[in-house]
Chimera marker file (.cmm) of the C-alpha trace (Angstrom):
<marker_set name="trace">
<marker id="1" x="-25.330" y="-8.591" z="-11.365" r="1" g="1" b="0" radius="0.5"/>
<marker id="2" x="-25.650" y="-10.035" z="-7.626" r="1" g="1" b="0" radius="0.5"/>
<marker id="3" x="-24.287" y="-13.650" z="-9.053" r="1" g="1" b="0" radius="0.5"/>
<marker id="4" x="-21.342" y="-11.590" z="-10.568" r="1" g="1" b="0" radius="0.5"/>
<marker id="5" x="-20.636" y="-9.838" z="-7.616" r="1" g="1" b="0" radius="0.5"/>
<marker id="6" x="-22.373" y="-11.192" z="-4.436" r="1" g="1" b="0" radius="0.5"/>
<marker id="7" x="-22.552" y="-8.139" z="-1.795" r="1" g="1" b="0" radius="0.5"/>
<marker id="8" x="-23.684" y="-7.926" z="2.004" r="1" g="1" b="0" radius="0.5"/>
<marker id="9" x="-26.048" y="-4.589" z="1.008" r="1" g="1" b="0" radius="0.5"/>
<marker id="10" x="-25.001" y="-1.624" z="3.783" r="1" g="1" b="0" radius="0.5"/>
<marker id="11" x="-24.759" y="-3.028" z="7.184" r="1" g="1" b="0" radius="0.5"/>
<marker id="12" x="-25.034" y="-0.217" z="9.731" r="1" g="1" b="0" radius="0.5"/>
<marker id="13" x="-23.424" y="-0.682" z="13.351" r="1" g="1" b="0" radius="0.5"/>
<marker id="14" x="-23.554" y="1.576" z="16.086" r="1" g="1" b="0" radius="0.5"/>
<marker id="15" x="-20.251" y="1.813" z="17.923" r="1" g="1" b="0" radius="0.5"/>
<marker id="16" x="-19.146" y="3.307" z="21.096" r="1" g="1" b="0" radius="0.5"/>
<marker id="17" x="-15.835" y="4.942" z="19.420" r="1" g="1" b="0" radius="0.5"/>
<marker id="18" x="-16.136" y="4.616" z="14.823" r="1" g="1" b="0" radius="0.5"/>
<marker id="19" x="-13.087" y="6.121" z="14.739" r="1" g="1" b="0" radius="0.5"/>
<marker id="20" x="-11.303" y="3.399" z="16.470" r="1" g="1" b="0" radius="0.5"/>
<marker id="21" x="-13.069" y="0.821" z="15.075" r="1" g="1" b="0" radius="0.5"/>
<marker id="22" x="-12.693" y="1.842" z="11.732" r="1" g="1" b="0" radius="0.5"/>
<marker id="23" x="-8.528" y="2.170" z="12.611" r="1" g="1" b="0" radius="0.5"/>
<marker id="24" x="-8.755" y="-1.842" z="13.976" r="1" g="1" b="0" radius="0.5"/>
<marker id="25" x="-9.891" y="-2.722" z="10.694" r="1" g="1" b="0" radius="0.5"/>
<marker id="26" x="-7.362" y="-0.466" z="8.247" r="1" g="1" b="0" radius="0.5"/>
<marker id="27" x="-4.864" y="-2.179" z="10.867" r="1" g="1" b="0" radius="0.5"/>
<marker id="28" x="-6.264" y="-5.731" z="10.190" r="1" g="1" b="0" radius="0.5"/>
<marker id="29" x="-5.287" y="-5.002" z="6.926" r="1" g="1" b="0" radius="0.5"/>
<marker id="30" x="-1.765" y="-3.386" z="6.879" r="1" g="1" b="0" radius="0.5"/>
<marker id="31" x="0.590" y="-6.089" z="6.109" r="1" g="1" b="0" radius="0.5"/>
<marker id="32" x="-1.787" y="-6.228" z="2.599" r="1" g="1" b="0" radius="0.5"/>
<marker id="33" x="-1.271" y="-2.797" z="2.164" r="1" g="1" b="0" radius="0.5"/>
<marker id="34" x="1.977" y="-2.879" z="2.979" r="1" g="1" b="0" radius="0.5"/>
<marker id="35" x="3.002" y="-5.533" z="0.858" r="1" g="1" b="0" radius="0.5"/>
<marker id="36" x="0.915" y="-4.565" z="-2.501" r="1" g="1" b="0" radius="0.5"/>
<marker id="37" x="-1.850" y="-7.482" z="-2.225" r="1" g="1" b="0" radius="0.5"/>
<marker id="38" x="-4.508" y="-4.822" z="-1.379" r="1" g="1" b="0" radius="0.5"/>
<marker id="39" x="-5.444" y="-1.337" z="-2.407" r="1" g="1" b="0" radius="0.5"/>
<marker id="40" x="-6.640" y="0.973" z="-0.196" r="1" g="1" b="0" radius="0.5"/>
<marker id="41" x="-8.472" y="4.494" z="-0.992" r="1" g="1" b="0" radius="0.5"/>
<marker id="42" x="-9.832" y="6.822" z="1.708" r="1" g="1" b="0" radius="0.5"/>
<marker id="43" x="-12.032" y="9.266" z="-0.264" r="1" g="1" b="0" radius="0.5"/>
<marker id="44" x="-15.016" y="8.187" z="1.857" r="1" g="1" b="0" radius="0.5"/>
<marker id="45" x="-14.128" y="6.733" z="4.523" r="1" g="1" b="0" radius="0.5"/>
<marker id="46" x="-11.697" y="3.366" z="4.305" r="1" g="1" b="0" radius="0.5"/>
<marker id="47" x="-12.080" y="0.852" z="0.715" r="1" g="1" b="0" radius="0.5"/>
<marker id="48" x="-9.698" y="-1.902" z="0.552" r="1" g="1" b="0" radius="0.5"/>
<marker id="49" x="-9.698" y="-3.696" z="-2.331" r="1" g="1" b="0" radius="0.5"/>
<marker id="50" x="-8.334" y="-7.048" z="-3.196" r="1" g="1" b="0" radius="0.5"/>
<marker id="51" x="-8.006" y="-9.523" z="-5.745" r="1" g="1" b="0" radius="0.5"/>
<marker id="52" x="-11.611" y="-11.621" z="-5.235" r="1" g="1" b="0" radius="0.5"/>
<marker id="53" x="-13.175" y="-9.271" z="-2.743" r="1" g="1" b="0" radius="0.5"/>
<marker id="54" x="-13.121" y="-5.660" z="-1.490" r="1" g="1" b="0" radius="0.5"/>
<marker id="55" x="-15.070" y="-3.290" z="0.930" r="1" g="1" b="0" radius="0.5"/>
<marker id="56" x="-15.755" y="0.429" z="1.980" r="1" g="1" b="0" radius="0.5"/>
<marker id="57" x="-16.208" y="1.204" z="5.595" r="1" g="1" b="0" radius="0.5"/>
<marker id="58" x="-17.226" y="4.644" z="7.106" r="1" g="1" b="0" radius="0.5"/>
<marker id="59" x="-18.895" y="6.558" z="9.531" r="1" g="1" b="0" radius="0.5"/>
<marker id="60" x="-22.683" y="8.324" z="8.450" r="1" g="1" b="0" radius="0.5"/>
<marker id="61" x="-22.796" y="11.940" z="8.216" r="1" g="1" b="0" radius="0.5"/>
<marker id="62" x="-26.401" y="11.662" z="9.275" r="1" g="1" b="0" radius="0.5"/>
<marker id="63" x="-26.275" y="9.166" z="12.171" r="1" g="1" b="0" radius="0.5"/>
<marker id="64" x="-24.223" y="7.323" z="14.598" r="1" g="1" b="0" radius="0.5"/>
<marker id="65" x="-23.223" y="4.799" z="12.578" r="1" g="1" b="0" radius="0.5"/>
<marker id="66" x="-20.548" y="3.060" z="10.928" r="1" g="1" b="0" radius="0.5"/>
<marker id="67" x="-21.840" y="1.638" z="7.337" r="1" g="1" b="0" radius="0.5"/>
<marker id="68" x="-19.880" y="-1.190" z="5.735" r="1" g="1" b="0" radius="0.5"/>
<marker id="69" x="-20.805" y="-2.740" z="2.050" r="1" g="1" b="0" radius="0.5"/>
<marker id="70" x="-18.443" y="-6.278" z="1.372" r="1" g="1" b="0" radius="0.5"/>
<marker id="71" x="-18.357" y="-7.544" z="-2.355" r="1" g="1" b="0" radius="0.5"/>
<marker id="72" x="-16.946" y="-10.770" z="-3.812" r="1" g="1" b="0" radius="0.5"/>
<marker id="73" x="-16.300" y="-11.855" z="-7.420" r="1" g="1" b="0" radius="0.5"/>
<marker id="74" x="-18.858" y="-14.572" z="-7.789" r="1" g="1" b="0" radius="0.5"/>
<marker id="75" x="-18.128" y="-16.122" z="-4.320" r="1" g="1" b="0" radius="0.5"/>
<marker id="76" x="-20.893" y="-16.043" z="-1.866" r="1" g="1" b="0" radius="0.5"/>
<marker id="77" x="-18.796" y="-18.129" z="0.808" r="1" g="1" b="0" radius="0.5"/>
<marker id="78" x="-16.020" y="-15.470" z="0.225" r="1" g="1" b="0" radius="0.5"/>
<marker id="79" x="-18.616" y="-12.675" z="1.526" r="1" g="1" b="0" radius="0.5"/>
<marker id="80" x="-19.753" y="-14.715" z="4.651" r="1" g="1" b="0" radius="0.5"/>
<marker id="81" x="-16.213" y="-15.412" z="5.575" r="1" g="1" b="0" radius="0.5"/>
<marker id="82" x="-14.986" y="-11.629" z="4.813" r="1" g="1" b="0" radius="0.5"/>
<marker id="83" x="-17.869" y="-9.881" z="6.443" r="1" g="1" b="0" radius="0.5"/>
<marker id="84" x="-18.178" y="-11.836" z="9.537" r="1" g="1" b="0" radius="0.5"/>
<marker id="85" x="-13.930" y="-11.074" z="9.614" r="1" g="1" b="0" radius="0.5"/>
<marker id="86" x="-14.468" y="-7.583" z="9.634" r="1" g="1" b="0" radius="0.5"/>
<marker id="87" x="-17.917" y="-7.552" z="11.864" r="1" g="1" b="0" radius="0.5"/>
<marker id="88" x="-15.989" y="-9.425" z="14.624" r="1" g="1" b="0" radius="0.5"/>
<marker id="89" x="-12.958" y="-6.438" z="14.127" r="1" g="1" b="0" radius="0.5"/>
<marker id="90" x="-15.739" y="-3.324" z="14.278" r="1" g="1" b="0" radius="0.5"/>
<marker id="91" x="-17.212" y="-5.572" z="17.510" r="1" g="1" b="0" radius="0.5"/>
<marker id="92" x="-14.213" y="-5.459" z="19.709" r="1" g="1" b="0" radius="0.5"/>
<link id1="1" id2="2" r="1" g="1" b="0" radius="0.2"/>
<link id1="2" id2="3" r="1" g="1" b="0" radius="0.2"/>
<link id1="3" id2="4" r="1" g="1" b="0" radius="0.2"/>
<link id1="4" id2="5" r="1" g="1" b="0" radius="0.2"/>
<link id1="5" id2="6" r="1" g="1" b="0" radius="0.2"/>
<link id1="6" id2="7" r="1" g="1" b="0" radius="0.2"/>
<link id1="7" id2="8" r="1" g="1" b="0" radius="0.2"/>
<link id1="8" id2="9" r="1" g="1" b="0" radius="0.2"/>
<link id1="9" id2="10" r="1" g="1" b="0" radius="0.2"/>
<link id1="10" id2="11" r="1" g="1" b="0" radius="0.2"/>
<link id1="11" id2="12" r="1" g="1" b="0" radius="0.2"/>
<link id1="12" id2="13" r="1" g="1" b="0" radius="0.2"/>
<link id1="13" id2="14" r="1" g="1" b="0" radius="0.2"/>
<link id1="14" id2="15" r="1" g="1" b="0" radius="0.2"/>
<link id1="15" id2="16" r="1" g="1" b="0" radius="0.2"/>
<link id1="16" id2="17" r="1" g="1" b="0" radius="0.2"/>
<link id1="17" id2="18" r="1" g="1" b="0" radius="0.2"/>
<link id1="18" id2="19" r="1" g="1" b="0" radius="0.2"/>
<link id1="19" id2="20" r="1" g="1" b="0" radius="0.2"/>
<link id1="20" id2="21" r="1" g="1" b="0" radius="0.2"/>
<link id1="21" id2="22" r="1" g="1" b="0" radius="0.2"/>
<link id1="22" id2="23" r="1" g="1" b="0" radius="0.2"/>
<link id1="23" id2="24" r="1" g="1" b="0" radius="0.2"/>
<link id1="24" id2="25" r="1" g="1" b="0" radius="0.2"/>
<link id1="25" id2="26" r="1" g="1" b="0" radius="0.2"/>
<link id1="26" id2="27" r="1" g="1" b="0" radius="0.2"/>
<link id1="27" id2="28" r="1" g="1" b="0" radius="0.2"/>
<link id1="28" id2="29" r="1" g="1" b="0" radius="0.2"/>
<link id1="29" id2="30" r="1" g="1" b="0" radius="0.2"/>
<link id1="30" id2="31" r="1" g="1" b="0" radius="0.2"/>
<link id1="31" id2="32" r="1" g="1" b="0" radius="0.2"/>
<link id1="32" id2="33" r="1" g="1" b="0" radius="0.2"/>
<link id1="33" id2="34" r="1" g="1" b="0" radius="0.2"/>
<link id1="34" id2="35" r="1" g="1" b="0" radius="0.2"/>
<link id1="35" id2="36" r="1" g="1" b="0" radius="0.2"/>
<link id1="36" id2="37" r="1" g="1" b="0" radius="0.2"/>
<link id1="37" id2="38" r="1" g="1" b="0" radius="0.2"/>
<link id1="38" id2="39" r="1" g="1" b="0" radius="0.2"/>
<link id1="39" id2="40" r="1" g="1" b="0" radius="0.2"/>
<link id1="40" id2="41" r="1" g="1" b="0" radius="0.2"/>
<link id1="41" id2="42" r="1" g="1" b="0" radius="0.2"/>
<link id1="42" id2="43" r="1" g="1" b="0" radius="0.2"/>
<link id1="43" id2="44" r="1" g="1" b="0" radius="0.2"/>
<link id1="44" id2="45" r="1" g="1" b="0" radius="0.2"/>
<link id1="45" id2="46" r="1" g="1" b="0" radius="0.2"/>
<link id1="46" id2="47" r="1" g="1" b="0" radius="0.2"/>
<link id1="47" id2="48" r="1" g="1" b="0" radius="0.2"/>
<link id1="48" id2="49" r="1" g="1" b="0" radius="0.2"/>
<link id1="49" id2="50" r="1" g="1" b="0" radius="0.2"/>
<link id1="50" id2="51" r="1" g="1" b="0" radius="0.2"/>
<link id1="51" id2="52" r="1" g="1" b="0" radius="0.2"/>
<link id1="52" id2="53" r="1" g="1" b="0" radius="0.2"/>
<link id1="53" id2="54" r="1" g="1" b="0" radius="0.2"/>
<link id1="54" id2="55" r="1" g="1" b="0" radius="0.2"/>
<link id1="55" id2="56" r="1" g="1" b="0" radius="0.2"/>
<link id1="56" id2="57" r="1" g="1" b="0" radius="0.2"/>
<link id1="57" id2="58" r="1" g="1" b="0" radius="0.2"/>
<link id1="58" id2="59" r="1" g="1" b="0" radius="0.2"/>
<link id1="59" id2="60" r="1" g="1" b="0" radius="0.2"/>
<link id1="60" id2="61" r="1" g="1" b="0" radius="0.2"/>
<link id1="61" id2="62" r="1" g="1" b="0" radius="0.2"/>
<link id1="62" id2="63" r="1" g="1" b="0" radius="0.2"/>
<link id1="63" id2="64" r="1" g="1" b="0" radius="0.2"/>
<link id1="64" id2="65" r="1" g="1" b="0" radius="0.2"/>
<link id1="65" id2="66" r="1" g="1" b="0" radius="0.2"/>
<link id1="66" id2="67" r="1" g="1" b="0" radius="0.2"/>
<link id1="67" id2="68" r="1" g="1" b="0" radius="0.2"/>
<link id1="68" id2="69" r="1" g="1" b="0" radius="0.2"/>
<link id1="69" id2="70" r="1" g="1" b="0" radius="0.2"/>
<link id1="70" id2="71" r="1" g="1" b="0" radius="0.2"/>
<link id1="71" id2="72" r="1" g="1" b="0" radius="0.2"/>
<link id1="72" id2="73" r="1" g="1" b="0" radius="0.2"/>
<link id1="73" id2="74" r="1" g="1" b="0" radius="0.2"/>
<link id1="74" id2="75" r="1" g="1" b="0" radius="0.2"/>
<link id1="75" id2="76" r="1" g="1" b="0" radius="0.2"/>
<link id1="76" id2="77" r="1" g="1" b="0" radius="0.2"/>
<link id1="77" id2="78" r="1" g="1" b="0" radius="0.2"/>
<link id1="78" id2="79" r="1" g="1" b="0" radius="0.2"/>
<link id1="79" id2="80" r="1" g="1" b="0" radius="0.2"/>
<link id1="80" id2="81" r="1" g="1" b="0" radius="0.2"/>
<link id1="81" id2="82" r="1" g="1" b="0" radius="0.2"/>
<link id1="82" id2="83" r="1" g="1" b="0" radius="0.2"/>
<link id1="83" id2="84" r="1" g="1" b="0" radius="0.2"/>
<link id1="84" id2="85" r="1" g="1" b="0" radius="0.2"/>
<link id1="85" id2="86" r="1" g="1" b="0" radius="0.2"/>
<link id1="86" id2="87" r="1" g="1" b="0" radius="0.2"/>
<link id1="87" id2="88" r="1" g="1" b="0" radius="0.2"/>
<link id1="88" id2="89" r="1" g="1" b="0" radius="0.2"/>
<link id1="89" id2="90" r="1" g="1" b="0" radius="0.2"/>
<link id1="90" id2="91" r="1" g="1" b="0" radius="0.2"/>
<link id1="91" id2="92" r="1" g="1" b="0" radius="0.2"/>
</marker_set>
């Protein structure tokens, strides 16, 4: 249910280097990882999950891409503020 769980649908980028893109963000992220706050699981590319929002991140086997998909728990605000977060990251 999109009030449930509001989502950004896939947002594809096209980036000079995914790879290190895709390593800024994971890095954005460490000190959650580190200390327990967030989950991580790199089956298809990077998804962190934490308590009121997670995302997966990850290059297209078809084109030269990176795809990212954000989802909240019933916060739409949260999903603006996390996906912009990790937009400006993949942008740098």
């Amino acid at each position: 249910c999109i009030t449930a769980y509001p989502n950004s649908g896939e947002i594809n980028l096209k980036l000079a280097d995914a790879q290190k893109a895709i390593a800024n963000v994971r890095d954005h992220f460490a000190a959650d990882l580190n200390s327990g706050i967030a989950k991580l699981d790199e089956t298809d590319g990077i998804s962190i999950e934490l308590d009121q929002w997670r995302f997966n991140l990850r290059t297209s086997n078809t084109e030269p891409v990176v795809r990212l998909n954000v989802e909240t728990r019933a916060n739409k605000n949260l999903l603006t503020e996390k996906t912009q977060i990790i937009l400006d990251i993949l942008k740098r």
